[in-house]
C-alpha positions in Angstrom: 23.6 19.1 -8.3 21.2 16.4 -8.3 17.5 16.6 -6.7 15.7 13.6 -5.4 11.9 14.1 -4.8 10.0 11.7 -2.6 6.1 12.2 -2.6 4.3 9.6 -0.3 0.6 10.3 0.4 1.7 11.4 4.3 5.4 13.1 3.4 7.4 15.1 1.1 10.7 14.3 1.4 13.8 15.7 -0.8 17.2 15.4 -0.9 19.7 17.9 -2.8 23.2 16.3 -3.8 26.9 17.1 -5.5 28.3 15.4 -7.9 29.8 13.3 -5.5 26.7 12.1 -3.5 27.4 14.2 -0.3 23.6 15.7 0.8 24.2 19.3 0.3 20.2 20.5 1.5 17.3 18.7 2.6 13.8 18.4 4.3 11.2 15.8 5.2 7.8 17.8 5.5 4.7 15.9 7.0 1.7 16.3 5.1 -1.5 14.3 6.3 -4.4 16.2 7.0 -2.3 19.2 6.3 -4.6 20.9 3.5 -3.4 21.6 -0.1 -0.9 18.9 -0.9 -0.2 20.6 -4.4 0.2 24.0 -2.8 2.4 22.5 -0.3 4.4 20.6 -2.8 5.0 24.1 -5.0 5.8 26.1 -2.0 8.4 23.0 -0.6 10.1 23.0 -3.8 9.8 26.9 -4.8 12.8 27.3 -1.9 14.7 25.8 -3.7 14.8 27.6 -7.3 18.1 29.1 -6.9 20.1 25.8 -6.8 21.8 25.0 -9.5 20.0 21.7 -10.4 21.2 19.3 -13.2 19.1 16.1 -13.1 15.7 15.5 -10.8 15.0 12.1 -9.3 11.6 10.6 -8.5 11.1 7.6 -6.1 7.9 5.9 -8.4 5.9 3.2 -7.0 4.5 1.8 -9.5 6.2 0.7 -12.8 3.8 -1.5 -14.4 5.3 -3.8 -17.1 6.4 -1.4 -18.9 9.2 0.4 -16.7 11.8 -1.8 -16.0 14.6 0.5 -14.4 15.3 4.0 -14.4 13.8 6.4 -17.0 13.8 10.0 -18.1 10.5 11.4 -17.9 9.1 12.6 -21.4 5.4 13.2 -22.6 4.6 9.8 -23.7 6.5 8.1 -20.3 4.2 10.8 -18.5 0.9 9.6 -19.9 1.9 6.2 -19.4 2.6 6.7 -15.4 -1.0 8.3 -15.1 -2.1 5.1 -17.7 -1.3 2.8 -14.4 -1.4 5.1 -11.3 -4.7 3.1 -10.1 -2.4 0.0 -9.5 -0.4 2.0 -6.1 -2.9 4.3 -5.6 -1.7 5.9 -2.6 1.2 6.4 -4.0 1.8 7.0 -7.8 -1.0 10.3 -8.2 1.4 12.0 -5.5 4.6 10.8 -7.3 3.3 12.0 -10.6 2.4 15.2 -8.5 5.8 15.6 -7.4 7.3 15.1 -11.3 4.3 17.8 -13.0 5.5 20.4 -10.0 9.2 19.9 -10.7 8.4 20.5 -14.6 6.8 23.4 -14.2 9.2 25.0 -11.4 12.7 23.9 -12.7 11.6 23.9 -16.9 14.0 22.1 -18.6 16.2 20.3 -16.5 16.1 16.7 -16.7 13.5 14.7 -14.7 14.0 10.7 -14.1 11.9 8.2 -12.5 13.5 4.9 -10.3 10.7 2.3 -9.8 9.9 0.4 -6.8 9.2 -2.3 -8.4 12.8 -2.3 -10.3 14.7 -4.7 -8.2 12.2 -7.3 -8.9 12.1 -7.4 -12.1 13.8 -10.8 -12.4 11.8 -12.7 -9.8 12.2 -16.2 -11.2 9.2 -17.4 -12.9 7.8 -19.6 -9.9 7.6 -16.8 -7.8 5.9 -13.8 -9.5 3.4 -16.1 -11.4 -0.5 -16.2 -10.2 -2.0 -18.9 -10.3 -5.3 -17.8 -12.9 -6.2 -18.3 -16.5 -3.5 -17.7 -18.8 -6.0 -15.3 -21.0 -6.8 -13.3 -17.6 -3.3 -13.0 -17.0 -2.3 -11.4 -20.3 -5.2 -9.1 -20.3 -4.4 -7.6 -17.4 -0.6 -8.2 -17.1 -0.9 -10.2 -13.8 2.4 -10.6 -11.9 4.1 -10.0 -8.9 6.1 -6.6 -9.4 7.1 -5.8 -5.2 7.8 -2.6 -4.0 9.8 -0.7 -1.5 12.8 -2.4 -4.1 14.5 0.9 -3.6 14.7 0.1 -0.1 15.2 -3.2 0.0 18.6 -3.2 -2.6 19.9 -0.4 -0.8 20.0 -2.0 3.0 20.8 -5.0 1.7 23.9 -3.4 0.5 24.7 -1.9 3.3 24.1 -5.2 4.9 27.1 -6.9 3.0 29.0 -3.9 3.7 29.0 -4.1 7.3 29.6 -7.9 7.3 32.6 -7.1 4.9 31.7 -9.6 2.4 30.8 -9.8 -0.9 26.5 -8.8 -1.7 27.0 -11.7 -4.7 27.4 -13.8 -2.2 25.2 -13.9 0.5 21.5 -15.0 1.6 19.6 -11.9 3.1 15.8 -11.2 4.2 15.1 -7.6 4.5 12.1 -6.2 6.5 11.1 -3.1 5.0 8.7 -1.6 8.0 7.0 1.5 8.2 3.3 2.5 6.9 3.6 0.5 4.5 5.7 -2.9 5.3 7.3 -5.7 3.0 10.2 -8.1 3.2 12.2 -10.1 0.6 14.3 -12.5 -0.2 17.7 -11.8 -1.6 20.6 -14.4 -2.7 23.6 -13.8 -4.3 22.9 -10.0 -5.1 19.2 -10.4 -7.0 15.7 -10.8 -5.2 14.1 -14.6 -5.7 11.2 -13.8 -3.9 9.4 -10.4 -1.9 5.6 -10.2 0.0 4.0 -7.6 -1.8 1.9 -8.8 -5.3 0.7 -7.0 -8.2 0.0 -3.8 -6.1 1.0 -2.8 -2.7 -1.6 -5.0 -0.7 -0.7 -8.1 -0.6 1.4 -9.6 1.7 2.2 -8.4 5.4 -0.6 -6.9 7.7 0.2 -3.1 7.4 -1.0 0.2 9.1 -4.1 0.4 7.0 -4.1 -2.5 4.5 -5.0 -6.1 5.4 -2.1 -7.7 3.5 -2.5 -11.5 2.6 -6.4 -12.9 3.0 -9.0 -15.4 1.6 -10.1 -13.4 -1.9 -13.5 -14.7 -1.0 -13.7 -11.5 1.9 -12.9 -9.1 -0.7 -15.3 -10.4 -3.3 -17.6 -9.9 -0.5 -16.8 -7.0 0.4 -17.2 -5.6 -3.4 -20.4 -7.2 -3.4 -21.9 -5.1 0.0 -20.0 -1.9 -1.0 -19.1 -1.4 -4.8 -15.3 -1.5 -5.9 -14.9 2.1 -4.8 -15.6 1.7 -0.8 -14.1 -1.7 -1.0 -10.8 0.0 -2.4 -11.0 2.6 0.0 -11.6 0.0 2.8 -8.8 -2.0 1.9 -6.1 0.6 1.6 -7.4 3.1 4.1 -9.2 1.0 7.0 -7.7 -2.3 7.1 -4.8 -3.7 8.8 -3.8 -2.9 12.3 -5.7 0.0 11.9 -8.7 -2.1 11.7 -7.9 -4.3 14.3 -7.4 -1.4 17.1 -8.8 1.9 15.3 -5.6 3.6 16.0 -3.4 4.1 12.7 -0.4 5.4 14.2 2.3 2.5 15.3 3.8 4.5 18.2 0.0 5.1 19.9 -0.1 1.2 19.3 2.8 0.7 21.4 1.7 3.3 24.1 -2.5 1.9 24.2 -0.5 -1.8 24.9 1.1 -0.3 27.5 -1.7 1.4 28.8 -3.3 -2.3 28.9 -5.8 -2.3 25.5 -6.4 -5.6 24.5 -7.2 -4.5 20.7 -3.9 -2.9 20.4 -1.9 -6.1 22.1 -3.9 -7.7 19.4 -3.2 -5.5 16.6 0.5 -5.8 17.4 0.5 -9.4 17.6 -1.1 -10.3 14.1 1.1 -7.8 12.5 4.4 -9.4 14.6 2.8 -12.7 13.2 2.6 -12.2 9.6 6.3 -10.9 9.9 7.6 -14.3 11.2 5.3 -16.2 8.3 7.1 -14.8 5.8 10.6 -14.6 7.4 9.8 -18.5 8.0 9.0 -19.0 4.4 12.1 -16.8 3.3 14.5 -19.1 5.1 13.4 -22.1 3.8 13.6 -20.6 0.3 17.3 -19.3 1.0 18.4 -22.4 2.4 19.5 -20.2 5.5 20.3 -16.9 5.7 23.5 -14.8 6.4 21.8 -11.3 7.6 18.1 -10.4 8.7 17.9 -6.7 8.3 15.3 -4.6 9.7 14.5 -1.0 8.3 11.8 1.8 7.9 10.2 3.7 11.0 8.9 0.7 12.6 11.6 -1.7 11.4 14.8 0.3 12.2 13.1 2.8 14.5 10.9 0.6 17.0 13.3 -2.3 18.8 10.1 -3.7 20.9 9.0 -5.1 17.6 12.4 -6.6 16.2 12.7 -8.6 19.8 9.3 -9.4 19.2 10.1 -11.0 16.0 13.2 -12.7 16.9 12.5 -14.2 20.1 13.6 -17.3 18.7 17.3 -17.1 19.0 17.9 -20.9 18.2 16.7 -19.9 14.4 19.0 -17.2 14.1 21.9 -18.6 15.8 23.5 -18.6 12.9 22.0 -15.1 11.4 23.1 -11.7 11.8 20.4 -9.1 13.1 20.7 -6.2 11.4 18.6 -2.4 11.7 19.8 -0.5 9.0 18.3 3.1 8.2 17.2 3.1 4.6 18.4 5.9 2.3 16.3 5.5 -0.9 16.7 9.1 -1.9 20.6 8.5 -1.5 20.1 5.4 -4.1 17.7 7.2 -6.3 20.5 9.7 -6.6 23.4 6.9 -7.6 20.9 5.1 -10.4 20.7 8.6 -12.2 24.2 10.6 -11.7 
C-alpha cells in the first residue's frame, strides 16, 4: 500500500492506497490554532502503524532548482529541503515535518517527495525569466518555479477527460483557489505560463498574501519593519484578509451579505485579479478550450466562478469547468 502525506500549515491530510490506486483509508484533520502541530502529526499517523505500507508520498512545496520531479528522500535530499524551506515558508517546515515524522514512525519504508513546482519546470524562457541583473540572478537562482503544479496537471487532466479529447491537444487555464490561489496556462499537455513567482506570493490576491504589487511597498515596508515583520505581514496579514480583517472566504461571503462594504471590497479585488490573469492567459493561448476552476473556493464556492465569468461573450467558445482536485491521488501515480 501506498501512503500520501499532505502537511499544509492549516491541515493534515492523508490518503492510504492499493496497488491499484483505489483509496483504501483516509482523513483530512484541521489544525490551525489547534496546539502541537508535531504532536498532532505523530498521533494522526501513529493510527496507522499497522498498515502494511510500501512507499510514502509527500506533496512538497518548494523544490528549489534543484528538484526537478519526484525524488526519494535520503539524508543529503533532506538537508537540502531544509537548505531552501525559507522560500514557501508556510509550507515546506510542515512538509519536512510530515517526512521527519513518517521516518521515525514507519523506519525503513521508502519516503518520496513530488514538488509543486514540477510541472513548471519547462516554462519557456520568456516566461520564468525576471527581469534583474544577470549576476543577481545566478546568486540567488531567480526564476519563476509555480506551485499548486500538482493541482493544476491533475484537473487539467481530468479536464481533457471529460471533454473526451486528447490533453496534447488542447488550450486550458486552470484556477487553483483555495487559501492559497494560482492559475496557469496549459497548451498541448505542458504549462507555458502560471501566476505565482519564485515563491508563493506573487501573483493573485490571496487569503493572506497580497499577490502581485509595486516592489517599491515592500521595500518600504522592510524599511519601517525589518525583513522579519515585513515577511510575516506579507504572508500572514495581507490580501483579502487585509482588505476586510476576516481571513476565512466563507465569512467573506456571509459579512457581504450581511452588507459590509470592506468585505464587498475584499471580494471584488480578489474577483479582479482572477480575470487579469485569465485575460492575459487567453491571449497567450490564442484561445482556450476549457477554463477549470478547483480548490475550496474555486470548485467549492459558485458565487465566485459567476462572478468571474460574467462575461459570456469571452467564453462563448470555452468550456466552464469545477473540477475537485485530487493531488494526493496524483502524488500516488508519480511514485507507484
Amino acid at each position: 500500500m501506498i501512503l500520501v502525506l499532505n502537511c499544509g500549515s492549516q491541515s493534515i491530510k492523508w490518503k492510504v492506497f492499493d496497488s491499484k490506486l483505489k483509496t483504501i483509508k483516509q482523513n483530512k484533520l484541521e489544525v490551525l490554532n489547534s496546539g502541537d502541530y508535531s504532536k498532532l502529526l505523530e498521533e494522526e499517523l501513529s493510527k496507522l502503524k499497522n498498515f502494511e505500507i510500501l512507499k510514502i508520498g509527500h506533496r512538497v512545496v518548494h523544490g528549489g532548482k534543484q528538484f526537478r520531479k519526484p525524488t526519494q528522500i535520503t539524508e543529503p535530499v533532506l538537508a537540502e529541503l531544509k537548505k531552501i524551506s525559507h522560500f514557501a515558508s508556510l509550507h515546506n517546515p510542515y512538509n519536512i515535518m510530515g517526512i521527519e515524522t513518517c521516518r521515525k514512525i514507519f523506519g525503513d519504508t521508502k519516503n518520496f517527495a513530488v514538488f509543486d513546482t514540477d510541472f513548471f519546470k519547462d516554462l519557456p524562457p520568456h516566461a520564468f525569466t525576471y527581469a534583474l541583473p544577470e549576476n543577481i540572478v545566478k546568486d540567488f537562482g531567480f526564476r519563476k518555479y509555480g506551485f499548486h503544479g500538482i493541482s493544476h496537471e491533475y484537473v487539467a487532466k481530468e479536464a481533457a477527460k471529460k471533454l473526451k479529447k486528447s490533453f496534447e491537444k488542447l488550450k486550458i487555464i486552470t484556477c487553483h483557489l483555495g487559501g492559497g490561489a494560482s492559475i496557469a496556462a496549459i497548451k498541448n499537455g505542458k504549462a507555458v505560463d502560471t501566476s505565482m513567482g519564485f515563491t508563493p506570493m506573487q501573483g493573485l490576491v490571496m487569503m493572506t498574501r497580497p499577490g502581485d504589487m509595486d516592489p517599491g511597498v515592500v521595500l518600504e515596508i522592510v524599511k519601517k519593519y525589518g525583513p522579519d515583520k515585513a515577511e510575516d505581514i506579507l504572508n500572514k496579514e495581507s490580501g483579502i484578509k487585509g482588505i476586510c480583517g476576516e481571513g476565512e472566504f466563507l465569512n467573506v461571503l456571509k459579512q457581504m451579505a450581511e452588507g459590509s462594504e470592506r468585505s464587498r471590497r475584499a471580494f471584488d479585488v480578489f474577483v479582479y485579479s482572477i480575470k487579469k490573469y485569465i485575460g492575459a492567459y487567453f491571449a497567450i493561448l490564442g484561445g482556450c478550450d476549457a477554463l477549470v476552476f478547483t480548490g475550496a473556493i474555486g470548485a467549492g464556492v459558485p458565487k465566485t466562478r459567476d462572478e468571474i465569468c460574467r462575461n459570456k461573450d469571452i467564453l462563448k467558445k470555452t468550456k466552464v469547468l469545477a473540477i475537485e482536485t485530487d493531488e494526493e491521488l496524483a502524488i500516488a501515480n508519480k511514485i507507484l
